[in-house]
C-alpha positions in Angstrom: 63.5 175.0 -5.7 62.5 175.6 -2.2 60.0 178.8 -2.2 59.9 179.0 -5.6 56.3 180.6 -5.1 57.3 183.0 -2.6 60.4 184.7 -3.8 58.7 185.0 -7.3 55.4 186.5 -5.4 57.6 188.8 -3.3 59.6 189.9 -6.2 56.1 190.2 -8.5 54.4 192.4 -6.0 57.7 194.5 -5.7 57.3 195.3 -9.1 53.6 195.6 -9.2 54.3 198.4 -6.5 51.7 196.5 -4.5 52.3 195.4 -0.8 52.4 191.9 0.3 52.7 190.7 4.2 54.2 187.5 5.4 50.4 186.0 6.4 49.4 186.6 2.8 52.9 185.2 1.6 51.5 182.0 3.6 48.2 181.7 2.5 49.1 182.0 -1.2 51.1 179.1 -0.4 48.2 177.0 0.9 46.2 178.1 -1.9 48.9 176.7 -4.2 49.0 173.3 -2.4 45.2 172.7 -2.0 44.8 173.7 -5.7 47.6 171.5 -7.1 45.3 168.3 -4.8 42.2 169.0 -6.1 43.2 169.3 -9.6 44.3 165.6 -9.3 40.8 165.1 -9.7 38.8 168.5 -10.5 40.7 169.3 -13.7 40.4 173.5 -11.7 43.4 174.8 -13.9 45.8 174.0 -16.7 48.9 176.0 -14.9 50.5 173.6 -12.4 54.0 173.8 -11.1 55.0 176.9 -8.4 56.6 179.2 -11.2 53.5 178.9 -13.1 50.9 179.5 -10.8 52.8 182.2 -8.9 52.8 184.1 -12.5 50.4 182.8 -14.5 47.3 183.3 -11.9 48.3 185.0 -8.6 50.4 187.8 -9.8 48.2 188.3 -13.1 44.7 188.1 -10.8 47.0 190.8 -8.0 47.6 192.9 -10.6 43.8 194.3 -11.3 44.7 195.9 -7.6 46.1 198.5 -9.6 43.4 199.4 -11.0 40.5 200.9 -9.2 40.8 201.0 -5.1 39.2 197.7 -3.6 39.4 199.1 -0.2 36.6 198.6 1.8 34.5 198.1 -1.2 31.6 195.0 -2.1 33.4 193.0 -4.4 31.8 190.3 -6.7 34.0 187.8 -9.0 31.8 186.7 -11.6 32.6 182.8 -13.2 35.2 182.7 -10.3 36.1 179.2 -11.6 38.8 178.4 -9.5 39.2 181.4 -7.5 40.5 183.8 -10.2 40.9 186.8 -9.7 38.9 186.9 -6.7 40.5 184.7 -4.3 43.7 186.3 -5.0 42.4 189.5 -4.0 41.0 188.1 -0.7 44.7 187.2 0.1 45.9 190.2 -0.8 43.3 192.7 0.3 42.0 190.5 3.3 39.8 193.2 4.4 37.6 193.0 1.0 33.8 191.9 1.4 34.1 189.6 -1.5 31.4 187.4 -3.3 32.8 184.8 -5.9 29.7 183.6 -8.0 30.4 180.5 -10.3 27.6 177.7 -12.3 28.7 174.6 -11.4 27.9 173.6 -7.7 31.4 171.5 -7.1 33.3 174.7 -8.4 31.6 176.4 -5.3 32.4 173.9 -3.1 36.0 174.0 -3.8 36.0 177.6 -3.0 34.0 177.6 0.1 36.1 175.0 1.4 39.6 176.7 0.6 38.0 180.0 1.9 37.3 178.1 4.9 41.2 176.7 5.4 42.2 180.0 4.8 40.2 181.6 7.7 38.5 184.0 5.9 35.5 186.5 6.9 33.7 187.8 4.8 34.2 185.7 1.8 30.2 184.1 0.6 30.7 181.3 -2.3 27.7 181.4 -4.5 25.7 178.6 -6.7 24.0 180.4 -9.0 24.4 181.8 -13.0 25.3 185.4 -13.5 22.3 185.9 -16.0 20.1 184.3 -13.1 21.3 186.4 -10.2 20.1 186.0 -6.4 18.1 188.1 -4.8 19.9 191.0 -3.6 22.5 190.5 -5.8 21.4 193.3 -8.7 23.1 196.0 -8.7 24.4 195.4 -4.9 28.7 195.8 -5.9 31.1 198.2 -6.2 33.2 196.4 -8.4 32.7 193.6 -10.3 35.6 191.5 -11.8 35.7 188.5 -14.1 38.7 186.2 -15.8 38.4 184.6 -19.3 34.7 183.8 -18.6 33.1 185.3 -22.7 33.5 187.5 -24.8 33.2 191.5 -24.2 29.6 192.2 -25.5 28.1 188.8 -23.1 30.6 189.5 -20.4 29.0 192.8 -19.9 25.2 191.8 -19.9 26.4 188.9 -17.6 28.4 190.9 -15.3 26.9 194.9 -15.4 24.0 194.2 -13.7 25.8 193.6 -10.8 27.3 196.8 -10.4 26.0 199.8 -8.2 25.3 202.7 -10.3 29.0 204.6 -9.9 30.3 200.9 -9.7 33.4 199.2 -12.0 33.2 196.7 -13.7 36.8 195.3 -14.5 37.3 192.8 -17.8 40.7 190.9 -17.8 41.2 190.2 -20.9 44.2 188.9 -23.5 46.5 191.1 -25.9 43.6 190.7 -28.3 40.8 192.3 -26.5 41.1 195.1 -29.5 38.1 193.6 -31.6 36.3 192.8 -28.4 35.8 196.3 -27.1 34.7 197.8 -30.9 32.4 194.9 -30.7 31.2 195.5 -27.2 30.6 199.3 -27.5 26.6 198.7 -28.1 26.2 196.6 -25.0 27.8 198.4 -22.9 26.1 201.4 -23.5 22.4 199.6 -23.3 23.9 198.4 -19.8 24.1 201.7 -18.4 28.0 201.6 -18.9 30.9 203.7 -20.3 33.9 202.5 -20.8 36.4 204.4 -18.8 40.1 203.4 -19.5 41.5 200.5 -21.3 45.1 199.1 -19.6 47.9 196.8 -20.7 50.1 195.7 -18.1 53.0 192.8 -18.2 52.7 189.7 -15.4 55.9 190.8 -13.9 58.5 187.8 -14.7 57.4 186.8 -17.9 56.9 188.6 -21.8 53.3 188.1 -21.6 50.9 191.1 -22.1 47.5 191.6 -20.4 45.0 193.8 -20.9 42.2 195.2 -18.3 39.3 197.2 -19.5 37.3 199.5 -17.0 33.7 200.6 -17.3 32.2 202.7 -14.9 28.4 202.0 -14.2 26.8 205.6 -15.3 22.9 204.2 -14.8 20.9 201.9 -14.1 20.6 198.7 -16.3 17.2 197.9 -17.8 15.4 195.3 -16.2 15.2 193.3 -19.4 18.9 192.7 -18.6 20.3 190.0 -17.9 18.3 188.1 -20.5 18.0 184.7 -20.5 21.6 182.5 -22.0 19.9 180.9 -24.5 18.7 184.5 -26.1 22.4 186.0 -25.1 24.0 183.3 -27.2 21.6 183.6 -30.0 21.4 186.8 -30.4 24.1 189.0 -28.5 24.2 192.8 -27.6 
């Protein structure tokens, strides 16, 4: 169907109660297309097709827009992977000073090269691990997001210490993110969080429940944390 992706985006934003311009309308479309080539060979994603992606990632990633205010803020996408959530918000929120961090070096190249088509300032694509983070980079955001990337209790010690103190740290997370959170409560706290608000929300279009989990950064984190991923995995917060 001809604009598939863009009367399920317009329609999905509508309902998200989030605005969406004609220049974003078009660079979601060039997202689409350059993802769908490099997948070919990259293996970026298991969601192909416009329906899909339009659901499945953009309007899922647009909807974490609703909760906290991105606007004029230093944004960091932790794992970014293919550009999820973060790129998404770059498109919708162009005006975002936006950092997506991912481990494996063709990953980053992808991004920097698709921020690059899409004419993008202030986007910077990183090559580095979130427990081994860049100078600067500590406690240097005011919101951190991340997609899928761990579990709750590692996603925080990977991701918190990225957040300003009065920062957010925002966990997309499945329907089942119950068992996480009880487990996470301990970590977050040694982090210098607090978890502030717990969220489900519906990708508009489809049946499918998401939930997004916001913790406020109330203090500093230790400088013990990040530890290194070999002692994360062994022996977690």
């Amino acid at each position: 169907m001809a604009n598939e992706l863009e009367s399920i985006l317009t329609e999905g934003f509508a309902a998200l109660g989030l605005s969406l311009d004609g220049e974003a309308l078009a660079r979601f479309r060039r997202y689409y297309e350059i993802l769908s080539e490099k997948n070919r060979v990259m293996n970026l994603t298991a969601i192909e097709g416009e329906a899909d992606s339009a659901r499945l990632h953009f309007l899922d990633c647009a909807a974490l827009l609703n909760f906290t205010d991105f606007t004029a803020k230093r944004v960091i996408d932790v794992g970014s992977g293919a550009g999820f959530p973060g790129l998404v918000l770059k498109i919708a929120r162009p005006e975002t000073d936006l950092t997506l961090l991912d481990s494996l070096d063709k990953r980053v190249k992808f991004l920097r090269e698709t921020g690059a088509d899409l004419g993008f300032e202030g986007l910077r694509c990183v090559h580095a691990r979130a427990e081994e983070p860049p100078e600067g980079f500590r406690q240097g955001f005011d919101i951190v997001v991340s997609r899928a990337v761990a579990r709750l209790n590692v996603l925080c010690e990977l991701c918190l210490p990225f957040a300003k103190t009065g920062g957010v740290f925002l966990a997309m997370k499945g329907p089942g993110a119950a068992e996480e959170l009880s487990e996470a409560k301990k970590a977050v706290r040694l982090l210098g969080g607090q978890i502030e608000h717990v969220e489900e929300y519906r990708i508009p279009g489809t049946d499918l429940q998401r939930i997004v989990i916001r913790i406020r950064k109330v203090s500093d984190t230790p400088a013990r944390y990040p530890r290194r991923w070999a002692q994360i995995k062994k022996a977690p917060l």
